[in-house]
C-alpha positions as CSV (number, residue, x, y, z in Angstrom):
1,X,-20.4,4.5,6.3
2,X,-17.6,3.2,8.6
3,X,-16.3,6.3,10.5
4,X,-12.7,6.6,10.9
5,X,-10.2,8.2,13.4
6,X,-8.0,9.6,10.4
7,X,-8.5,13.0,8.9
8,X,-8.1,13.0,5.7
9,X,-4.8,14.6,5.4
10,X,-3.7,11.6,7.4
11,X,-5.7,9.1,5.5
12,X,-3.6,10.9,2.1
13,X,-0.1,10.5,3.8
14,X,-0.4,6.9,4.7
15,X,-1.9,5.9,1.3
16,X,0.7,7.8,-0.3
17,X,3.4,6.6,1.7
18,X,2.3,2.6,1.7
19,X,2.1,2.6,-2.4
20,X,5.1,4.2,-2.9
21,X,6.6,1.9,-6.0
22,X,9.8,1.2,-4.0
23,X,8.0,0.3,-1.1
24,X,5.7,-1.4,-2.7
25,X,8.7,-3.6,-4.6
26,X,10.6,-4.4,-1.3
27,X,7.2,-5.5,0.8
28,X,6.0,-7.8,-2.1
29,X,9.7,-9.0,-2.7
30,X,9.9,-9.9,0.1
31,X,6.6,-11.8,1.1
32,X,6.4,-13.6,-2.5
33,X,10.6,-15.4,-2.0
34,X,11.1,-14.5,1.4
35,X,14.0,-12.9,3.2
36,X,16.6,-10.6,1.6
37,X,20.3,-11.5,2.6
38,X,22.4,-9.0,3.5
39,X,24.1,-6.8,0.8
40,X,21.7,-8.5,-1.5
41,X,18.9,-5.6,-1.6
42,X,20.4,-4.1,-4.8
43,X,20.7,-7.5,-6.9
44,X,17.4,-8.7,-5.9
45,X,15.5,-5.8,-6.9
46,X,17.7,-4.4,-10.0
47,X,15.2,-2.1,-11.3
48,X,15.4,0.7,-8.6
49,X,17.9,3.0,-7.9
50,X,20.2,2.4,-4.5
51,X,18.8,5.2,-3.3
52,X,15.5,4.4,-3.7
53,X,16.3,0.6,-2.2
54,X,17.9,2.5,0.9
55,X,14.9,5.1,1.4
56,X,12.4,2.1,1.0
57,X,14.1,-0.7,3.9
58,X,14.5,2.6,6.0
59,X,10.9,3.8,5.6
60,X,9.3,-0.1,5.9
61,X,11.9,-0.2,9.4
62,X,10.7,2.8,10.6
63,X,6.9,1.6,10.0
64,X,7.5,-1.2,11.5
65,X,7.0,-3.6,8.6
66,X,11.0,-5.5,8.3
67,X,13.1,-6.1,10.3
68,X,17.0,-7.0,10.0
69,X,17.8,-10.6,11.2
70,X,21.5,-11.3,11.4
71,X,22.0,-13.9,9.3
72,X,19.2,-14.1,7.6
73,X,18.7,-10.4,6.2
74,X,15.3,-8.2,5.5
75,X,11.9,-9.6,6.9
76,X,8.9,-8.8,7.0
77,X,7.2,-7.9,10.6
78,X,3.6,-9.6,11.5
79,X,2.5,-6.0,10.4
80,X,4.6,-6.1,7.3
81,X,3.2,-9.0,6.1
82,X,-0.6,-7.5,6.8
83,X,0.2,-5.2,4.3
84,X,1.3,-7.7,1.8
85,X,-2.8,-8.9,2.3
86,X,-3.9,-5.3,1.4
87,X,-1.2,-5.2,-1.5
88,X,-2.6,-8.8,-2.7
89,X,-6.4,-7.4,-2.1
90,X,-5.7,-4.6,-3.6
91,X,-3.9,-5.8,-6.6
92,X,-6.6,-8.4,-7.3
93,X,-9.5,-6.2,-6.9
94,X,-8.0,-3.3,-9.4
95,X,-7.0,-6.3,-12.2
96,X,-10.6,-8.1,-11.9
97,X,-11.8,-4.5,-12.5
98,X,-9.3,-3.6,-15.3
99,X,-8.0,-0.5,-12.8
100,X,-6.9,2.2,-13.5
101,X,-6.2,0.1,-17.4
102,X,-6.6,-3.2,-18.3
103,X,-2.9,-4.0,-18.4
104,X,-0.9,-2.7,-15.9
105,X,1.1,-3.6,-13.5
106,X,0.7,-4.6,-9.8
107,X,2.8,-1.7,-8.3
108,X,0.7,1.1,-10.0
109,X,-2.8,-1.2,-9.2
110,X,-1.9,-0.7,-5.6
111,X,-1.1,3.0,-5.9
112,X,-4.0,3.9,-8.1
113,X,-6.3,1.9,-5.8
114,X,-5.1,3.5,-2.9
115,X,-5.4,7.0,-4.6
116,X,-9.0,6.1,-4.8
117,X,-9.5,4.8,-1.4
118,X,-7.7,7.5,0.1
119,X,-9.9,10.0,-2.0
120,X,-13.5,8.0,-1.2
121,X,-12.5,8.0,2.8
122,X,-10.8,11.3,3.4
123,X,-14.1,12.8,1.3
124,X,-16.4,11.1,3.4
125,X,-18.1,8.8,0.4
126,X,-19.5,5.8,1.7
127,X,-20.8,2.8,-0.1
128,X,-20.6,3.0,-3.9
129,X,-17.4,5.1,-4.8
130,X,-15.8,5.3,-6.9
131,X,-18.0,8.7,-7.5
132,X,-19.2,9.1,-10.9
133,X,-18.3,12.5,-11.1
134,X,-14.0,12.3,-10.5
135,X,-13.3,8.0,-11.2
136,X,-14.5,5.7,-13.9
137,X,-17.6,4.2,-13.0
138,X,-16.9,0.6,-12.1
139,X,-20.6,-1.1,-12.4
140,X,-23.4,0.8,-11.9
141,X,-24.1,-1.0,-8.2
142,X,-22.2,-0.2,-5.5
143,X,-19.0,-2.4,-5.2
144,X,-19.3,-4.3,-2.0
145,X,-15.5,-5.7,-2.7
146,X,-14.3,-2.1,-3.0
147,X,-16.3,-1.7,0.2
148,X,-14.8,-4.5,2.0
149,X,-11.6,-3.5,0.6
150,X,-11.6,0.0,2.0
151,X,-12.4,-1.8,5.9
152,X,-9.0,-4.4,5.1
153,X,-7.2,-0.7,4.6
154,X,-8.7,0.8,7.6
155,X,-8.5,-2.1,9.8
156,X,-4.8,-1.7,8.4
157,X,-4.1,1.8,9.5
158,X,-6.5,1.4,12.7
159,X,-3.9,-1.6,13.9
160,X,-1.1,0.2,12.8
161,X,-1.1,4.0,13.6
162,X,2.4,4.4,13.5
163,X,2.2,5.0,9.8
164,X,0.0,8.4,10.2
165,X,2.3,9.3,13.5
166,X,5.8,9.8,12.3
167,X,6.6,12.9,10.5
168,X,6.5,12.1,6.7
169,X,9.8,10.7,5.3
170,X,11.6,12.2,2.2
171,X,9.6,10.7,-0.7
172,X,10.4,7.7,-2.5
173,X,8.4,7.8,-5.6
């Protein structure tokens, strides 16, 4: 079992915090058609609420994951665009695996995903979770791409403690 530095209250408040839906929206936006001009946010991403849009870019700033460029708008950071690997890993992991259902979509793989990474690591599981007794079974082998998955998050969070060290921002969920 890879140990970690995280307890598991901080391991549930990153997790929690990087799938938030909004979050989740404005980091993939922006790393699948680039850079958001300014005053754009709201057109771009129609389907959440300004609020949401404004508690998302504030959150992902103070994390560290976009930055404002004048003139060119809302970036992603070097770490911002690390998570957009976890997001894609993620994402393709839960869909070859038909989790948590076989459709859904790639906001909610993410933050189901995470739910059960976060839950695996802050329980001290090691190779094989999901456990048989609280998730669905996956195969009856232990998933070594779940397992590699869980170090790309870790790695994640070890490289990027910030997200565990600021107190925890109003949610945006």
């Amino acid at each position: 079992m890879m140990t970690t530095l995280f307890t598991a209250a901080e391991l549930h408040k990153a997790t929690a915090l990087l799938a938030s839906p909004p979050l989740v929206r404005l980091i993939t936006e922006i790393d699948d058609n680039g850079a958001i001009p300014p005053r754009r946010l709201a057109s771009i991403i129609p389907d959440l609420s300004t609020h949401h849009l404004r508690l998302a870019a504030e959150t992902a700033r103070a994390h560290g994951l976009v930055r404002s460029v004048p003139g060119v708008g809302l970036e992603l950071t070097e770490t911002g665009s690390a998570l957009a690997d976890v997001y894609d890993a993620t994402a393709r992991w839960a869909r070859r695996h038909a989790y948590p259902d076989p459709v859904c979509d790639f906001g909610s793989r993410v933050r189901y995903t995470f739910d059960l990474l976060a839950s695996a690591l802050g329980t001290g599981q090691a190779d094989g979770f999901p456990s048989p007794a609280t998730e669905p079974v996956v195969g009856s082998e232990p998933d070594t791409d779940l397992d590699r998955l869980r170090t790309l998050l870790l790695q994640w969070l070890t490289t990027n403690p910030q997200v565990t060290a600021l107190p925890e921002p109003e949610p945006i969920a």
